[in-house]
VMD Tcl script that builds the backbone (N, CA, C; Angstrom):
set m [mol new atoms 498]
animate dup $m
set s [atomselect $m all]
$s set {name element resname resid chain x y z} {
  {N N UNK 1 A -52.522 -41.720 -37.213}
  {CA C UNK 1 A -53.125 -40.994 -36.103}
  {C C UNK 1 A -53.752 -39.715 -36.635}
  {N N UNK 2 A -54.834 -39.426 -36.212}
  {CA C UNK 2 A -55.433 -37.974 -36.660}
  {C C UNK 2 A -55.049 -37.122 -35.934}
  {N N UNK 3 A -55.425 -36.302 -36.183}
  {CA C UNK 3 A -55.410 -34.365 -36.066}
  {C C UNK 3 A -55.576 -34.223 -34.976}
  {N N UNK 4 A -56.987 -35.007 -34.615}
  {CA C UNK 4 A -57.891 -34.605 -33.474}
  {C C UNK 4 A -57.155 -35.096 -32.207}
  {N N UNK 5 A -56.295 -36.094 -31.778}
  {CA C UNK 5 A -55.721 -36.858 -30.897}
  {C C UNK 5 A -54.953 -35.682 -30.397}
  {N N UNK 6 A -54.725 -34.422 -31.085}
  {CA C UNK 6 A -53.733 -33.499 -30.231}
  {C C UNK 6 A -54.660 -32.580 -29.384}
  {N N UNK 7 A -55.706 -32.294 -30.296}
  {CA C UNK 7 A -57.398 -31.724 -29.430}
  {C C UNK 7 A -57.329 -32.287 -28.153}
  {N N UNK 8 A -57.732 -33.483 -27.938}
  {CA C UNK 8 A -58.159 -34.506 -26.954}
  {C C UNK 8 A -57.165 -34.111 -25.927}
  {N N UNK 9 A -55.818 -34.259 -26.330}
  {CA C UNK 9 A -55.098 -34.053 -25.331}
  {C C UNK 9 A -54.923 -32.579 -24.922}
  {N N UNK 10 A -55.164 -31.520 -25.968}
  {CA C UNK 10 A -55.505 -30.221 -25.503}
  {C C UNK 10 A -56.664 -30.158 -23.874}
  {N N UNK 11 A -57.351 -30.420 -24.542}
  {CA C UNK 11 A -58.500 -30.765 -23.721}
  {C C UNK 11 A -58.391 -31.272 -22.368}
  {N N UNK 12 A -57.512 -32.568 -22.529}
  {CA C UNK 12 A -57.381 -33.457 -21.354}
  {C C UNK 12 A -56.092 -32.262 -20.070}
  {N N UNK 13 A -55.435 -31.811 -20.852}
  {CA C UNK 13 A -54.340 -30.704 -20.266}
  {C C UNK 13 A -55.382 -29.515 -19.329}
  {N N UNK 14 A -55.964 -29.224 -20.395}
  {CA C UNK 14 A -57.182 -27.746 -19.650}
  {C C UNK 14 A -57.846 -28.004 -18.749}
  {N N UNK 15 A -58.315 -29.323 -18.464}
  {CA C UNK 15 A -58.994 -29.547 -17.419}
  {C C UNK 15 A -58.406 -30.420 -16.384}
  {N N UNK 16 A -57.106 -30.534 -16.459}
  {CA C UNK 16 A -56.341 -31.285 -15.691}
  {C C UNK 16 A -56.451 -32.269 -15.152}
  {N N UNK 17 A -56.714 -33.558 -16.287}
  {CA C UNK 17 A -56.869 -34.769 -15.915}
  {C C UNK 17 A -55.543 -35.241 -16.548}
  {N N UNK 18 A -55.035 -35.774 -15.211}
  {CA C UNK 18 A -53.766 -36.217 -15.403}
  {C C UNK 18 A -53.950 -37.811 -15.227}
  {N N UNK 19 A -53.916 -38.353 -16.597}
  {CA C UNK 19 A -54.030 -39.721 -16.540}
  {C C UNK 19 A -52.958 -40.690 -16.810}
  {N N UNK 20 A -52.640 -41.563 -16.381}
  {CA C UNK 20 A -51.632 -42.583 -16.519}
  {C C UNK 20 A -51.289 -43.220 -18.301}
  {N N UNK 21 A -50.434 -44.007 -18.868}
  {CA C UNK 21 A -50.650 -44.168 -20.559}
  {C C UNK 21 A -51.654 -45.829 -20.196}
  {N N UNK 22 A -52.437 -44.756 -21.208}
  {CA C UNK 22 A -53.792 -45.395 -21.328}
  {C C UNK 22 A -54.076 -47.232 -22.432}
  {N N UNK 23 A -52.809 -47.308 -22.683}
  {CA C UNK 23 A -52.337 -48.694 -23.472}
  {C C UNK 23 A -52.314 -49.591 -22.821}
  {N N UNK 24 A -52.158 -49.517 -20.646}
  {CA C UNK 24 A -51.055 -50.809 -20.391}
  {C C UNK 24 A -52.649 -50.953 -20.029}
  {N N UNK 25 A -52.541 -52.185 -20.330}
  {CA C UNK 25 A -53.920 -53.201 -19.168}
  {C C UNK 25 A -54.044 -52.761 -18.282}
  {N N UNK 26 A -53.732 -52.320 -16.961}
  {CA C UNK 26 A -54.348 -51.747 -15.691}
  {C C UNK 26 A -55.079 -50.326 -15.850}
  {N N UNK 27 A -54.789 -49.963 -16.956}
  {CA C UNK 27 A -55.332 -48.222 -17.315}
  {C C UNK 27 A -56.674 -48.900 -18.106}
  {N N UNK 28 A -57.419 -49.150 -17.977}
  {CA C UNK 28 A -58.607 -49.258 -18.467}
  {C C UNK 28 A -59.930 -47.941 -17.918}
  {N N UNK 29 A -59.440 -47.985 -16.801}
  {CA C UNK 29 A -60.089 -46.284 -16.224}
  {C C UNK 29 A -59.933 -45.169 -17.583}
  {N N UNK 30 A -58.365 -45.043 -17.487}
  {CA C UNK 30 A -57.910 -43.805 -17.819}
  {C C UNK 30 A -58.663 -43.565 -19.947}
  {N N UNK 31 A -58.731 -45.023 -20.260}
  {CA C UNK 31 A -59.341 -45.282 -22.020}
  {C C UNK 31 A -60.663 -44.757 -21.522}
  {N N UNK 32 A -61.687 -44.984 -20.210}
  {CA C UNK 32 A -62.766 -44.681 -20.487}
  {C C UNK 32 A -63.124 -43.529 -20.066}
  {N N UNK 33 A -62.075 -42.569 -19.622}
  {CA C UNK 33 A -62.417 -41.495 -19.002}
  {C C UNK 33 A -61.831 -40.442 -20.569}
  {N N UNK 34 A -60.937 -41.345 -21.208}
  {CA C UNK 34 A -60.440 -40.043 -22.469}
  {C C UNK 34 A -61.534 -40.367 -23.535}
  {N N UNK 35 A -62.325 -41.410 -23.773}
  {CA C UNK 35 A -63.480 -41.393 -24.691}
  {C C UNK 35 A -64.878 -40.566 -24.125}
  {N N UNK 36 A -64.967 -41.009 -22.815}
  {CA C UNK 36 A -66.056 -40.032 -22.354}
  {C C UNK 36 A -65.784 -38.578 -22.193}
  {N N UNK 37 A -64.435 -37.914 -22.335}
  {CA C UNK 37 A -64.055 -36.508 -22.106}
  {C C UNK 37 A -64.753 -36.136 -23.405}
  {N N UNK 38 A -64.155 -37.428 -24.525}
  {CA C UNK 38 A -64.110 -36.662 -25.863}
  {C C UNK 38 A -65.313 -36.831 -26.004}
  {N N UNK 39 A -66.165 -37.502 -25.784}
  {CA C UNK 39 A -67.299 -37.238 -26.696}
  {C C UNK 39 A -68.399 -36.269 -25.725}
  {N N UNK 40 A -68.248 -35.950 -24.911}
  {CA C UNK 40 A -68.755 -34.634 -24.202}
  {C C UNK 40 A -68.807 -33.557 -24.806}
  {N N UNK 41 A -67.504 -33.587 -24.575}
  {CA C UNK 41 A -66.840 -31.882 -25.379}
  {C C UNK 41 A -67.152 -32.159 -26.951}
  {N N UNK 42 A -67.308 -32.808 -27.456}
  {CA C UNK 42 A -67.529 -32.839 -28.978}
  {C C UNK 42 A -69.308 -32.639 -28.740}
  {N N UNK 43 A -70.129 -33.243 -28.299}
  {CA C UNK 43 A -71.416 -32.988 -27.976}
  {C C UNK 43 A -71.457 -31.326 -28.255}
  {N N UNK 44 A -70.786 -31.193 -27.044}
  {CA C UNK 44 A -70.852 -29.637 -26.498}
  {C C UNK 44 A -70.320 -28.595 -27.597}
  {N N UNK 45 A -69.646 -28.983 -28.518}
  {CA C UNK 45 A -69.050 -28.051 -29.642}
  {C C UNK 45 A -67.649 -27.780 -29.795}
  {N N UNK 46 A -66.687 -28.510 -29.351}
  {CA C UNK 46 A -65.659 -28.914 -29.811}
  {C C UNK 46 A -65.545 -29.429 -30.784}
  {N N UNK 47 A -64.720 -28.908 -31.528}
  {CA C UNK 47 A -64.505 -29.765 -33.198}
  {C C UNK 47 A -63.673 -30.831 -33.213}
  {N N UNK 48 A -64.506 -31.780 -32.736}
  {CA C UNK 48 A -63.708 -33.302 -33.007}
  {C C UNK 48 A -64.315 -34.010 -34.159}
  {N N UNK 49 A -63.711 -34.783 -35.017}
  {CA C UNK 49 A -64.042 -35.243 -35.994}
  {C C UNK 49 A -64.724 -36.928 -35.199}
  {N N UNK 50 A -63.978 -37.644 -34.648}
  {CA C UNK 50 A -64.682 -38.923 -34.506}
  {C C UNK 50 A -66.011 -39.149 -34.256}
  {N N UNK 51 A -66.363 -40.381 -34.968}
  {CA C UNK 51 A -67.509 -40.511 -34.609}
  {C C UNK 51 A -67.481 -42.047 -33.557}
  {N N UNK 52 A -68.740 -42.191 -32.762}
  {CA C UNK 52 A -69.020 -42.556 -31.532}
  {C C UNK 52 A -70.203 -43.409 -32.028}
  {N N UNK 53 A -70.106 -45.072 -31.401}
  {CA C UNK 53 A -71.221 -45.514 -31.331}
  {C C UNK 53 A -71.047 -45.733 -29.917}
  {N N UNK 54 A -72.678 -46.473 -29.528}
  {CA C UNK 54 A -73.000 -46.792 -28.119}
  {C C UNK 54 A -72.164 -48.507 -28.204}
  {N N UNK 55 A -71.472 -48.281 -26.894}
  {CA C UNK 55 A -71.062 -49.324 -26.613}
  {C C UNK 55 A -70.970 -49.823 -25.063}
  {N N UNK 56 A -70.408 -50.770 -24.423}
  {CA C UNK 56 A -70.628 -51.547 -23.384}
  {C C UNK 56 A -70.663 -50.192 -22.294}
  {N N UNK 57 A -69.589 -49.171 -22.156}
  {CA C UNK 57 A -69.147 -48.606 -21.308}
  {C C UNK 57 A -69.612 -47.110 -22.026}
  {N N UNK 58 A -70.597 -47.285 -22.564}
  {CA C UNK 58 A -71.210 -45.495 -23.438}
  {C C UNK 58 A -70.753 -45.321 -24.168}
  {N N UNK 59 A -70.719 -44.036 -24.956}
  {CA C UNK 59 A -70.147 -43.645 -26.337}
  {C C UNK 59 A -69.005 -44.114 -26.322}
  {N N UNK 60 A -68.700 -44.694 -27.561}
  {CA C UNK 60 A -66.805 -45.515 -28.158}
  {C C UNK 60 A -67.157 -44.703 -29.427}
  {N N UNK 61 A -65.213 -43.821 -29.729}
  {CA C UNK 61 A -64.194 -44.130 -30.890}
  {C C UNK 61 A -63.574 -44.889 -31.181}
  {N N UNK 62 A -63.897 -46.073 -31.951}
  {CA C UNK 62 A -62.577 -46.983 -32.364}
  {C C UNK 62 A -61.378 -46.038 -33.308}
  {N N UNK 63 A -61.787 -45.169 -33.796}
  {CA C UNK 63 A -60.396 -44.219 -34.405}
  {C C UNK 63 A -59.754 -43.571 -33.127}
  {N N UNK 64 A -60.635 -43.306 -32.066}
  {CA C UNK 64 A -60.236 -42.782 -31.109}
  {C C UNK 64 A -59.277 -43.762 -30.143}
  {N N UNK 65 A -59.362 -44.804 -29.700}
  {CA C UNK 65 A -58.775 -45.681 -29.229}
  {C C UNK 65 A -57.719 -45.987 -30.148}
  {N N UNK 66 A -57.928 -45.934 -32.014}
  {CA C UNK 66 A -56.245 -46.308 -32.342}
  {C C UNK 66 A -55.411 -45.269 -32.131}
  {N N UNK 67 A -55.827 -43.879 -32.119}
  {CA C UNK 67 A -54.877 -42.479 -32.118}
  {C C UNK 67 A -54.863 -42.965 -30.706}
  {N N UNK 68 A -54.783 -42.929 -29.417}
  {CA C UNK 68 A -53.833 -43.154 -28.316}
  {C C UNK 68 A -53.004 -44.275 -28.292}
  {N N UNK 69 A -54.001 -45.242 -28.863}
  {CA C UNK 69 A -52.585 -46.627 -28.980}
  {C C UNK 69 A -51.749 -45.748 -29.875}
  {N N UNK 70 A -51.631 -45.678 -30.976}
  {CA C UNK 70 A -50.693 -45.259 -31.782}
  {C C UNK 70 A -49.624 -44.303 -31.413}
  {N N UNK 71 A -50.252 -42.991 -30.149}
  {CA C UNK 71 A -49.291 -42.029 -29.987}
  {C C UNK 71 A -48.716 -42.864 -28.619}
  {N N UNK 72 A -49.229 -43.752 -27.770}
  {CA C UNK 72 A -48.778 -44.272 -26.443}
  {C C UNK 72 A -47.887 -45.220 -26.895}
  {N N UNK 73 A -47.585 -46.090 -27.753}
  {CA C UNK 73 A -46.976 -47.041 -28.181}
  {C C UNK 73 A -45.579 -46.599 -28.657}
  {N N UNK 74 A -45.326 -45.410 -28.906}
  {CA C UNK 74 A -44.219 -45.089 -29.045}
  {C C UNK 74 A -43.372 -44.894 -27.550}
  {N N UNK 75 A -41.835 -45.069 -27.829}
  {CA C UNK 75 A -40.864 -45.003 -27.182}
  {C C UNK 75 A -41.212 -43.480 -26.764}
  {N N UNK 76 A -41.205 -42.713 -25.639}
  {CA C UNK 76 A -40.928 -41.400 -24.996}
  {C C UNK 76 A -40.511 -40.580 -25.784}
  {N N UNK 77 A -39.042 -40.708 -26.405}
  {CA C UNK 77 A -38.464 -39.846 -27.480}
  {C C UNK 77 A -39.130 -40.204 -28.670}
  {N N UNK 78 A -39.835 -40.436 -29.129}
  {CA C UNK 78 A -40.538 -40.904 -30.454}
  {C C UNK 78 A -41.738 -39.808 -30.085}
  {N N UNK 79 A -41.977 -39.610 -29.406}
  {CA C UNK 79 A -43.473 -39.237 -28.823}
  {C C UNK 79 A -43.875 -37.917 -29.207}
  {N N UNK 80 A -42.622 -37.162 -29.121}
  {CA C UNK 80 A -42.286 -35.374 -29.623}
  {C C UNK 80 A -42.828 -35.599 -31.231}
  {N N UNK 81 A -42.431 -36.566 -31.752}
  {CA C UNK 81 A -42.898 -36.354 -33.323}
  {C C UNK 81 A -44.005 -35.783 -33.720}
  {N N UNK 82 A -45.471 -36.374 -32.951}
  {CA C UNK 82 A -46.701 -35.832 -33.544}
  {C C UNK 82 A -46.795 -34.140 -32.519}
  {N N UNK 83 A -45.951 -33.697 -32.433}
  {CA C UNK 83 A -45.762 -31.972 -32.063}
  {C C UNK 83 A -46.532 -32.011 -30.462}
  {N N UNK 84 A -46.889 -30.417 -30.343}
  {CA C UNK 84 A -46.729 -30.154 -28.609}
  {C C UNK 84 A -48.255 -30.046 -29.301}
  {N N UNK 85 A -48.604 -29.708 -28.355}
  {CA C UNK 85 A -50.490 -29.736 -27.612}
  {C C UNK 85 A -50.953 -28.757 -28.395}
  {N N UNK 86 A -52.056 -28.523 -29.168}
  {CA C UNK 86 A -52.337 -27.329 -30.075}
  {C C UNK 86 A -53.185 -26.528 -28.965}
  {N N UNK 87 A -53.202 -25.460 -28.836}
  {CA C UNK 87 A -54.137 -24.079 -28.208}
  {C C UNK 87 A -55.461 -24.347 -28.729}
  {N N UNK 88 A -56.401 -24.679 -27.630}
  {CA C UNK 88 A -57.909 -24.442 -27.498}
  {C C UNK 88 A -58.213 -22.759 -27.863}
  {N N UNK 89 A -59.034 -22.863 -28.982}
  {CA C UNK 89 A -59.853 -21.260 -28.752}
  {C C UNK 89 A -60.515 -20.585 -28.080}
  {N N UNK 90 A -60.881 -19.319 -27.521}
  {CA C UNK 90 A -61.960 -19.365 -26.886}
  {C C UNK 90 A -62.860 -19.769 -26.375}
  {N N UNK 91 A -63.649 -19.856 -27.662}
  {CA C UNK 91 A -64.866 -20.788 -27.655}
  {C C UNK 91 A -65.001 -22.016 -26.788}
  {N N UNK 92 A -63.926 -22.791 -27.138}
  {CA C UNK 92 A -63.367 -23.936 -26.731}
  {C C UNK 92 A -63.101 -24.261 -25.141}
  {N N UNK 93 A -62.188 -22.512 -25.248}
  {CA C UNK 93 A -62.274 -22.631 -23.822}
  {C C UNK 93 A -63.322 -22.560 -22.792}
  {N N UNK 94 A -64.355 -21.610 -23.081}
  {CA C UNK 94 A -65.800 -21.323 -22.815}
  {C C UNK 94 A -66.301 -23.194 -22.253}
  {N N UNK 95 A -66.583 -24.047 -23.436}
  {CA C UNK 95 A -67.213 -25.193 -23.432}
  {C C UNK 95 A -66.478 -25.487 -21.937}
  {N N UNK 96 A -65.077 -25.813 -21.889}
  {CA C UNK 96 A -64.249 -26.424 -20.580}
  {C C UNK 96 A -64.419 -26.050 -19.700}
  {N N UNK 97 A -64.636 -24.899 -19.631}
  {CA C UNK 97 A -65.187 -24.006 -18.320}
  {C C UNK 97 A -66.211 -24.245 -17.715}
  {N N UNK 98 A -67.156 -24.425 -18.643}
  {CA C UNK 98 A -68.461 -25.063 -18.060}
  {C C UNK 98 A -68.358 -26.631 -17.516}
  {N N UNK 99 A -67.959 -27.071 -18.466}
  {CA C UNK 99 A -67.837 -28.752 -17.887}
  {C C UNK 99 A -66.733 -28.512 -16.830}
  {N N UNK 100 A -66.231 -27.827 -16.347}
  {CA C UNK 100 A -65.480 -27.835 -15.026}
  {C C UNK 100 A -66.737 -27.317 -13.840}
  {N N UNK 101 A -67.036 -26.177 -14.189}
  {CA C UNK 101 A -68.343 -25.798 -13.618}
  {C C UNK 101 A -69.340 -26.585 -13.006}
  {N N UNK 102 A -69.942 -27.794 -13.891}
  {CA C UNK 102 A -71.024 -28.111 -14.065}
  {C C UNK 102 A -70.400 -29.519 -13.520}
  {N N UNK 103 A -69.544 -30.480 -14.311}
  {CA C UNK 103 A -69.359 -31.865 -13.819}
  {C C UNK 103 A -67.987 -31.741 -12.812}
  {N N UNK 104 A -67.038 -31.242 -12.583}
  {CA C UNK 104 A -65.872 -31.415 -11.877}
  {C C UNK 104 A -66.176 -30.850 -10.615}
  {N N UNK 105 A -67.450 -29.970 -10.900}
  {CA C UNK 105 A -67.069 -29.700 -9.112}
  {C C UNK 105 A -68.091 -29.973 -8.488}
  {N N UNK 106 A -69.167 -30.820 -9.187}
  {CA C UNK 106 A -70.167 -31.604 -8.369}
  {C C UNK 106 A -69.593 -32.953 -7.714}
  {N N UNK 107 A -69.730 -32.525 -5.691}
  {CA C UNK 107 A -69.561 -33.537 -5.117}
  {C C UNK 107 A -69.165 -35.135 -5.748}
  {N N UNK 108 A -70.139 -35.593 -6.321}
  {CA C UNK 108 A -70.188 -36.643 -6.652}
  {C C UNK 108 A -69.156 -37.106 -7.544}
  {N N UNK 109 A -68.920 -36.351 -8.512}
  {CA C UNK 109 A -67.307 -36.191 -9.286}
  {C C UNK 109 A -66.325 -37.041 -8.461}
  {N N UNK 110 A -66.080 -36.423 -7.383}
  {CA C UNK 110 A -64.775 -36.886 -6.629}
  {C C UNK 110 A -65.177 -38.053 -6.063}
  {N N UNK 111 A -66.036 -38.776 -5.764}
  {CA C UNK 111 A -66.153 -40.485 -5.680}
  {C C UNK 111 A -66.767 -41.308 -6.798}
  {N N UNK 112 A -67.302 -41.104 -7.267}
  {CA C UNK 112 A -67.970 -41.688 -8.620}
  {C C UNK 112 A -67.596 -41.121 -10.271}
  {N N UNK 113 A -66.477 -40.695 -10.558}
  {CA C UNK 113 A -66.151 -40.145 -12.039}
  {C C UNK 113 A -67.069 -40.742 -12.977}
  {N N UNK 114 A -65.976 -42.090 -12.815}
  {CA C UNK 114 A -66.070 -42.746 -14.189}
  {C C UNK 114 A -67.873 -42.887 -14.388}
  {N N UNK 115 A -68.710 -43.686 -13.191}
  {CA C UNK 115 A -69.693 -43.873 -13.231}
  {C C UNK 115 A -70.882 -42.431 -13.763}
  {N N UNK 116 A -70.436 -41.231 -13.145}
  {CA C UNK 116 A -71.368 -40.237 -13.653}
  {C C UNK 116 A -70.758 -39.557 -14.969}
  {N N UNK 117 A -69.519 -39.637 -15.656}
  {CA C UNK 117 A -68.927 -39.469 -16.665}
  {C C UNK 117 A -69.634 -40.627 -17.719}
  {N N UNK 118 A -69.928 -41.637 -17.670}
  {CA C UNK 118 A -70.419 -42.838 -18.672}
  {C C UNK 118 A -72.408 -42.780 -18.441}
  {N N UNK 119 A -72.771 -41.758 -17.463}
  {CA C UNK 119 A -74.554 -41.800 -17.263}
  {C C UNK 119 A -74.463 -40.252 -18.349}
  {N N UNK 120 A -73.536 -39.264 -17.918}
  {CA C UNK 120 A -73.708 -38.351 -18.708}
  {C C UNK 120 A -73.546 -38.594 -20.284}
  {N N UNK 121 A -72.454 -38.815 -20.740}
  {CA C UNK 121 A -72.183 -39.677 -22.103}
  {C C UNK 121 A -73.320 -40.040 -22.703}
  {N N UNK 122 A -73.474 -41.548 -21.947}
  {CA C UNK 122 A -75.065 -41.878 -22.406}
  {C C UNK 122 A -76.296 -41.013 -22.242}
  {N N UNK 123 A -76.197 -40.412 -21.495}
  {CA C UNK 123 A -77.682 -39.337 -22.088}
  {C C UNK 123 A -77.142 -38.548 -23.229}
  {N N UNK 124 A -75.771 -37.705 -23.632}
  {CA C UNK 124 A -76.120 -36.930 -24.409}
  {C C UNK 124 A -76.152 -37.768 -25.395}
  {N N UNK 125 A -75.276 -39.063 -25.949}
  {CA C UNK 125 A -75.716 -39.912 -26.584}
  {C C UNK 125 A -76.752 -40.149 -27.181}
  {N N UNK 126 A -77.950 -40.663 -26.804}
  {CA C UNK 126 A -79.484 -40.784 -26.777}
  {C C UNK 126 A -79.945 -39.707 -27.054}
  {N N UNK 127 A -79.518 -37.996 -26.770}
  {CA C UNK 127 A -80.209 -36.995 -26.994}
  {C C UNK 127 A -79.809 -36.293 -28.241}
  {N N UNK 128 A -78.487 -36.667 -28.722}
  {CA C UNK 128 A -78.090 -36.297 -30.108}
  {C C UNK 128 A -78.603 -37.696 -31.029}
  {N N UNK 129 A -79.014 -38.626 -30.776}
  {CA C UNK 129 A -79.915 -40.115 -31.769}
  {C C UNK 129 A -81.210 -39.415 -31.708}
  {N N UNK 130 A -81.597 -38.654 -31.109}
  {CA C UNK 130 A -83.007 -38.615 -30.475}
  {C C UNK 130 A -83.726 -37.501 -30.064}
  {N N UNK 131 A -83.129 -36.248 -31.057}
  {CA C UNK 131 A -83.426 -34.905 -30.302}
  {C C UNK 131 A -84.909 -34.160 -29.579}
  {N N UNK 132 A -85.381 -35.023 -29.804}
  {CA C UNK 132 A -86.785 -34.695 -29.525}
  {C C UNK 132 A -87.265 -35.213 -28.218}
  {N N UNK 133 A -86.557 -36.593 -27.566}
  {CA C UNK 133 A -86.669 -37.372 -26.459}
  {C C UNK 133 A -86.869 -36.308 -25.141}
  {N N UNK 134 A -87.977 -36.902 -24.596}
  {CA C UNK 134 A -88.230 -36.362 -23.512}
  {C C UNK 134 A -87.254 -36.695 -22.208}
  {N N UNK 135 A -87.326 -35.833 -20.896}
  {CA C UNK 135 A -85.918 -36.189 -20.176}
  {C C UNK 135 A -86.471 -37.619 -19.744}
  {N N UNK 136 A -87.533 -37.689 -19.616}
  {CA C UNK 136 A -88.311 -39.148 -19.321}
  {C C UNK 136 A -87.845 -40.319 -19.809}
  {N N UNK 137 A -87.990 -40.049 -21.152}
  {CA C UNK 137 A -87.343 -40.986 -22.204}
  {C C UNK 137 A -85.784 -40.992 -22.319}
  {N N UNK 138 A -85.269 -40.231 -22.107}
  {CA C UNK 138 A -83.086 -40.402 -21.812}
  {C C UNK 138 A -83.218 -40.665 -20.901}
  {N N UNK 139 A -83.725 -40.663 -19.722}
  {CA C UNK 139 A -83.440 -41.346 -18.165}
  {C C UNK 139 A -84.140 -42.359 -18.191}
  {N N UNK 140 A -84.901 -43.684 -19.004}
  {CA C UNK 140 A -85.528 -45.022 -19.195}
  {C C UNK 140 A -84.192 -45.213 -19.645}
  {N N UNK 141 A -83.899 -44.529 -21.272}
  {CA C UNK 141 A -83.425 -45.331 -22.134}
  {C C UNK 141 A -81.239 -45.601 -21.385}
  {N N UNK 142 A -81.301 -44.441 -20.906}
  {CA C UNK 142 A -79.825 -44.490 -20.134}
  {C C UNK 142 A -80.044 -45.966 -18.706}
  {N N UNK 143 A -80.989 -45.567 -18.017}
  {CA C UNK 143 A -81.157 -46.754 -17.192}
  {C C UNK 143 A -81.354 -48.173 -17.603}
  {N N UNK 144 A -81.969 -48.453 -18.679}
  {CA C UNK 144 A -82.019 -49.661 -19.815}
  {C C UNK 144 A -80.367 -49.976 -20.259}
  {N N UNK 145 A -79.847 -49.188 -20.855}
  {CA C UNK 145 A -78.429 -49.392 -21.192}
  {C C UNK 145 A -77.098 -49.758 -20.391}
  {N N UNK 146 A -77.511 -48.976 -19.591}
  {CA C UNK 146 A -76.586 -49.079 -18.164}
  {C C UNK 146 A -77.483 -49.232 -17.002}
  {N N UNK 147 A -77.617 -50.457 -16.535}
  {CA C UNK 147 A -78.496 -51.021 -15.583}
  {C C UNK 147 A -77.625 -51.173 -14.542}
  {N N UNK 148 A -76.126 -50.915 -14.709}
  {CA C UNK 148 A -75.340 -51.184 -13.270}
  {C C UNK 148 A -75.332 -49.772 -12.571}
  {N N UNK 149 A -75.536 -48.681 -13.640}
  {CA C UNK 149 A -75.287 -47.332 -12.895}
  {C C UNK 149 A -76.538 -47.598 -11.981}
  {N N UNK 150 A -76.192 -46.367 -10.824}
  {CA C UNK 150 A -77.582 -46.441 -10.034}
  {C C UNK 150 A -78.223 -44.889 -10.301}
  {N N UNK 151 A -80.024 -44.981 -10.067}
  {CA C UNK 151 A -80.685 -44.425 -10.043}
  {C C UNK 151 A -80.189 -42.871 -9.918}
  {N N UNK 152 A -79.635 -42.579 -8.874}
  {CA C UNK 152 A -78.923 -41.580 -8.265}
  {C C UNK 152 A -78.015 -40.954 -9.052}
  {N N UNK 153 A -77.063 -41.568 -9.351}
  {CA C UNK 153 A -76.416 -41.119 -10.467}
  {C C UNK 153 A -76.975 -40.895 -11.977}
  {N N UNK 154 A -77.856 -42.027 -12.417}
  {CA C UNK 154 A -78.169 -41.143 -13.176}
  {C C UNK 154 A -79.194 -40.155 -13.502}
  {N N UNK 155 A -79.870 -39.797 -12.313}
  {CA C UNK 155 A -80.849 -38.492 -11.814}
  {C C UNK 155 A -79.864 -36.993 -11.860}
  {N N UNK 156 A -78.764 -37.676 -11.263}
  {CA C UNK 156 A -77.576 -36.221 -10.902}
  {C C UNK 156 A -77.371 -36.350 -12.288}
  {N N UNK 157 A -76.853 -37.481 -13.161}
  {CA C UNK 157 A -75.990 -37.189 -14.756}
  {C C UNK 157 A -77.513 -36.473 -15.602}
  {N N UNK 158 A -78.439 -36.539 -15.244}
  {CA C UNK 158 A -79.102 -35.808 -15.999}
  {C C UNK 158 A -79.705 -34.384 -15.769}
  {N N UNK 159 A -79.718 -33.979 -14.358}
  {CA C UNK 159 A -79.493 -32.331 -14.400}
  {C C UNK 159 A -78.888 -32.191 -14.247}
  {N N UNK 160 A -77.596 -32.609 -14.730}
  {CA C UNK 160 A -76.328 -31.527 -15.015}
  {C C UNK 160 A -76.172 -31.618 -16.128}
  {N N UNK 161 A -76.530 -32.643 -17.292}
  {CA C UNK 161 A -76.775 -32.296 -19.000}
  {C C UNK 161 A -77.759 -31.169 -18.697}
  {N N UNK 162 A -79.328 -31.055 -17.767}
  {CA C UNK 162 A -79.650 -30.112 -18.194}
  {C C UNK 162 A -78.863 -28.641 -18.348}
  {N N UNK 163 A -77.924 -28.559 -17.300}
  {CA C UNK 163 A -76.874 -27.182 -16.894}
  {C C UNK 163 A -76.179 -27.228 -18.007}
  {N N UNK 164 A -75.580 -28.338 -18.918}
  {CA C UNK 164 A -74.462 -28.042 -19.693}
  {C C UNK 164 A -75.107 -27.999 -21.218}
  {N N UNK 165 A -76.322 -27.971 -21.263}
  {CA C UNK 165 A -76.554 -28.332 -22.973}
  {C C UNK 165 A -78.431 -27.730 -22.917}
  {N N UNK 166 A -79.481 -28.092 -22.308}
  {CA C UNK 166 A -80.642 -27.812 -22.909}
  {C C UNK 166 A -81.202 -26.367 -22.304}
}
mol reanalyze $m
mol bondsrecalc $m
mol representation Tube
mol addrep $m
């Protein structure tokens, strides 16, 4: 398990997403909401080491998915081993603040997460492959990729990348 898996959960603590263990089969939400946290906040300047390709459901860590199997798979008392939650910096904290700002307290948040959490992803996605892409071109290429999201959402997931990043 890496380093970074205690970040993530730093992270996941600060902004108070209290998610279920993300291993059993019915938590399939909760895997795509801790890959899309992480690769936000890593976008945004969090020092996460994983790297992210595009996949079915937007940016994927497969290192990222074994560090939660690995720390969830343990017995409860086993679990204390990899230590308590490391302290976000400033800085760090700054980034969370905004993405609380910017994605948690837009309406739409509270009925559609996962869906505007995986349109945002995929744009910054496309805009760190692609820094030059016009918003024209991340809102084709996000609607091409994810053809189930709707229009709407991803109009909203893309001015609120503009609020959190350009």
């Amino acid at each position: 398990m890496s380093n970074d898996y205690g970040k993530v959960r730093a992270i996941l603590k600060y902004l108070k997403i209290d998610l279920r263990n993300p291993i059993e089969d019915e938590h399939f939400r909760d895997r795509l909401i801790i890959q899309k946290l992480a690769f936000i906040s890593k976008f945004l300047g969090i020092g996460l080491n994983y790297s992210f390709g595009l996949y079915k459901k937007g940016p994927y860590s497969p290192t990222l998915t074994d560090d939660y199997y690995s720390y969830h798979e343990n017995d409860p008392p086993l679990v204390y081993k990899f230590g308590t939650i490391p302290s976000l910096n400033m800085g760090e904290s700054r980034i969370l603040e905004k993405m609380k700002d910017v994605i948690f307290s837009h309406p739409i948040y509270k009925t559609h997460k996962l869906d505007l959490l995986q349109a945002i992803s995929t744009i910054l996605y496309f805009r760190m492959k692609e820094p030059n892409s016009s918003v024209d071109q991340l809102v084709y290429n996000t609607k091409t990729e994810k053809p189930y999201l709707t229009e709407r959402i991803i109009t909203i997931a893309m001015n609120l990348v503009k609020v959190l990043k350009f």
